[in-house]
C-alpha positions in Angstrom: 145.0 44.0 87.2 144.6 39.9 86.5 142.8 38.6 89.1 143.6 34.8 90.7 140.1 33.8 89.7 141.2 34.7 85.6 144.5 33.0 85.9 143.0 29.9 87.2 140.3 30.0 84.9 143.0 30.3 81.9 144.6 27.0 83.0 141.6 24.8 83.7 140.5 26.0 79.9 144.1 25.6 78.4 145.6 22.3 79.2 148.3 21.6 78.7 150.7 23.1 75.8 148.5 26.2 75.5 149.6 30.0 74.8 148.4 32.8 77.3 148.3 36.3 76.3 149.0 35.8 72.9 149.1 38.6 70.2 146.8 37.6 67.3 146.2 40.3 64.9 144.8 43.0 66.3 144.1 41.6 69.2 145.5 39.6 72.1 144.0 36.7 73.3 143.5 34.7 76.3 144.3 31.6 75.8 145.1 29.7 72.5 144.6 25.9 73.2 145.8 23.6 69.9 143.4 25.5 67.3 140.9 27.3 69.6 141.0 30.7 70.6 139.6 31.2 74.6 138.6 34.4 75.7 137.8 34.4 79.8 135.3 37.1 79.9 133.9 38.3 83.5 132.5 41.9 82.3 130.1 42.5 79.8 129.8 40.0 76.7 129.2 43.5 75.1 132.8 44.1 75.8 134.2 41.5 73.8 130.8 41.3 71.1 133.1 42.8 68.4 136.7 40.9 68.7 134.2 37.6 69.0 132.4 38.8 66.0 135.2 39.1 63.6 137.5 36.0 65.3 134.8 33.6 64.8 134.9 33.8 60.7 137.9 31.6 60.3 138.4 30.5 63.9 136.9 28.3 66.4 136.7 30.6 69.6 135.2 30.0 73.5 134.2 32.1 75.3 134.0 31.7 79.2 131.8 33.4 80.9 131.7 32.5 84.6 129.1 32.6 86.8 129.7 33.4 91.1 127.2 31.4 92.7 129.1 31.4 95.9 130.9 34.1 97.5 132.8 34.4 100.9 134.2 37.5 101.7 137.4 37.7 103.4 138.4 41.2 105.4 142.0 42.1 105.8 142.9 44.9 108.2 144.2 46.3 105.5 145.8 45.9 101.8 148.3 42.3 102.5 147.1 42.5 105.7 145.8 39.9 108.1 142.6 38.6 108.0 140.1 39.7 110.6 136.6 38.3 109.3 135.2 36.2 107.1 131.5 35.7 105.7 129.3 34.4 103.1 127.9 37.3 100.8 123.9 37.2 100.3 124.4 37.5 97.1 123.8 34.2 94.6 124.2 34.1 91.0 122.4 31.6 88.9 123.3 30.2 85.3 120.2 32.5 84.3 121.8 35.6 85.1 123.7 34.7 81.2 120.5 36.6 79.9 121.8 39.7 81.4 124.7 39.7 79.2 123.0 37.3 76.6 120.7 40.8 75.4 124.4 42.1 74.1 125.6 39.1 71.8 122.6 38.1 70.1 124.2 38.9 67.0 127.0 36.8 67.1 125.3 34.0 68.7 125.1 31.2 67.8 127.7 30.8 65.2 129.3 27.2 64.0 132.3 28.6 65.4 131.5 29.8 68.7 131.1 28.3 71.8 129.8 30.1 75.4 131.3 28.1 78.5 129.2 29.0 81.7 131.3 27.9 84.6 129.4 28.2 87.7 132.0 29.1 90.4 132.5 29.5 94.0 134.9 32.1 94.7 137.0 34.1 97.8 136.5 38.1 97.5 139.7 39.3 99.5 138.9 42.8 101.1 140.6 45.5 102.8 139.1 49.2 103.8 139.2 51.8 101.0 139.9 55.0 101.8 137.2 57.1 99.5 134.2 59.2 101.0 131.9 57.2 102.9 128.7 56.7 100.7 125.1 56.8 102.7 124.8 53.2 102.3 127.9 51.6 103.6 128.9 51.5 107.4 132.8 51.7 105.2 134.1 51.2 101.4 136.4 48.7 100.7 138.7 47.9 97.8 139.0 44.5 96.5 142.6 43.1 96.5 142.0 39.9 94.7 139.3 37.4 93.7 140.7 33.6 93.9 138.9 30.6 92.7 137.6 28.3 95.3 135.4 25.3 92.9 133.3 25.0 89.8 130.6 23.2 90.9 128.9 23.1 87.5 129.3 24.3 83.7 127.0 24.7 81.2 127.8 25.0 77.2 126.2 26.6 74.8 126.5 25.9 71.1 123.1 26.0 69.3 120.1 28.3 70.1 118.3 25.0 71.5 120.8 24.9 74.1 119.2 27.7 75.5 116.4 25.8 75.8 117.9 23.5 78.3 117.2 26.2 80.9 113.8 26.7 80.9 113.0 23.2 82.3 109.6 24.6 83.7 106.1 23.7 82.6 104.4 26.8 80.2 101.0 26.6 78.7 100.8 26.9 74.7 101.5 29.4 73.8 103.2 31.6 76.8 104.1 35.0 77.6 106.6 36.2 80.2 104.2 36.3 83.5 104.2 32.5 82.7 107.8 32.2 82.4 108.3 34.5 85.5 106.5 32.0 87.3 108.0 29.1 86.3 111.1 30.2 86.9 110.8 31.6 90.2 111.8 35.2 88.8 111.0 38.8 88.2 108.7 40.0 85.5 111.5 41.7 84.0 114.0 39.1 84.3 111.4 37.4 82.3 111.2 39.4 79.6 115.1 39.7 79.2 115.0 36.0 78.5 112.1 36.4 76.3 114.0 38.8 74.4 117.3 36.7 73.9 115.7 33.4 73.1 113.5 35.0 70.7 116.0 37.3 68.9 118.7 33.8 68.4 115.7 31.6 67.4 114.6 29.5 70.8 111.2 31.1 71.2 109.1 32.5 68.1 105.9 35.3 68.5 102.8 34.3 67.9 100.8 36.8 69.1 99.7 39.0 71.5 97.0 39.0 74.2 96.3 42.4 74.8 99.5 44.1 74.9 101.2 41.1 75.8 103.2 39.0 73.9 102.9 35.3 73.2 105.2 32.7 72.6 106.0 29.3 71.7 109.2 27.3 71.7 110.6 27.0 67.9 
């Protein structure tokens, strides 16, 4: 089901005069705005890697992929119901948290055509109890009702592989492997090496070498 948060995000992108839901081949797209084709995309890039793939020969496409930076989680009693709690979840996203999705579409980006829209947004998760086996780790399930756009308090695009570059802002020795980058950037080792692997695979980093079993790199 369409949440709030993907219809709003289909009319900031539109504008107005744009199409929503339209049928375009073999596909149906988001939102078609003058001559670009929008896809609002909150799964997996890897979802969409294909259709994006094939669009972006003859069309100019976007792709949004937002970003929940900011969550506040509203309890009903139950589904419609009243509200009887609200909080702020611990959880934070970051515009770095595109890698995680960035490791699926290296292949189709960058492209002339293509554009990657990272709007970071503040949202309200709308709650009520679910009514499923109670797993170890929960004190009680819940289902979510609806996600509903509160702000976008930032956006980033990407167009080139240098743009990627834009995000790494930290100072790394020449050349650098991912312990130096996991510093930097205030993240895991692993997290590291994700970025590693995208920037390296759509041209922003290059090998050039190794130290031990380590690999170094350098900015291209």
């Amino acid at each position: 089901m369409e949440t709030s948060l993907h219809r709003a995000l289909k009319t900031l992108y539109g504008g107005d005069g744009a199409r929503f839901e339209v049928p375009f081949g073999r596909y149906r797209i988001d939102v078609v705005a003058k001559d670009r084709l929008i896809e609002i995309q909150h799964v997996s890039l890897a979802a969409i890697r294909d259709k994006v793939r094939i669009l972006v020969k003859d069309h100019p496409v976007v792709v949004v992929k937002p970003i929940v930076v900011r969550k506040i989680l509203v309890k009903q009693a139950a589904k419609e119901g009243k509200i009887v709690g609200r909080r702020v979840s611990p959880k934070k996203g970051s515009v770095l948290d595109l890698f995680d999705d960035l490791v699926h579409f290296t292949r189709v980006f960058p492209h002339r055509h293509l554009t990657i829209e990272v709007p970071l947004v503040e949202v309200e998760e709308w709650r009520y109890p679910g009514h499923g086996r109670r797993r170890r780790w929960r004190a009680r399930d819940h289902q979510v009702e609806d996600q509903k756009l509160a702000t976008v308090t930032q956006t980033h695009r990407f167009r080139r592989a240098a743009d990627l570059a834009d995000l790494i802002s930290c100072p790394l020795p020449r050349p650098f492997h991912t312990g130096h980058l996991a510093e930097g950037l205030k993240v895991s080792r692993w997290v590291a090496q994700r970025i590693a692997y995208c920037c390296r695979e759509v041209g922003t980093f290059r090998q050039v070498g190794k130290q031990g079993n380590t690999l170094l790199y350098e900015f291209v």
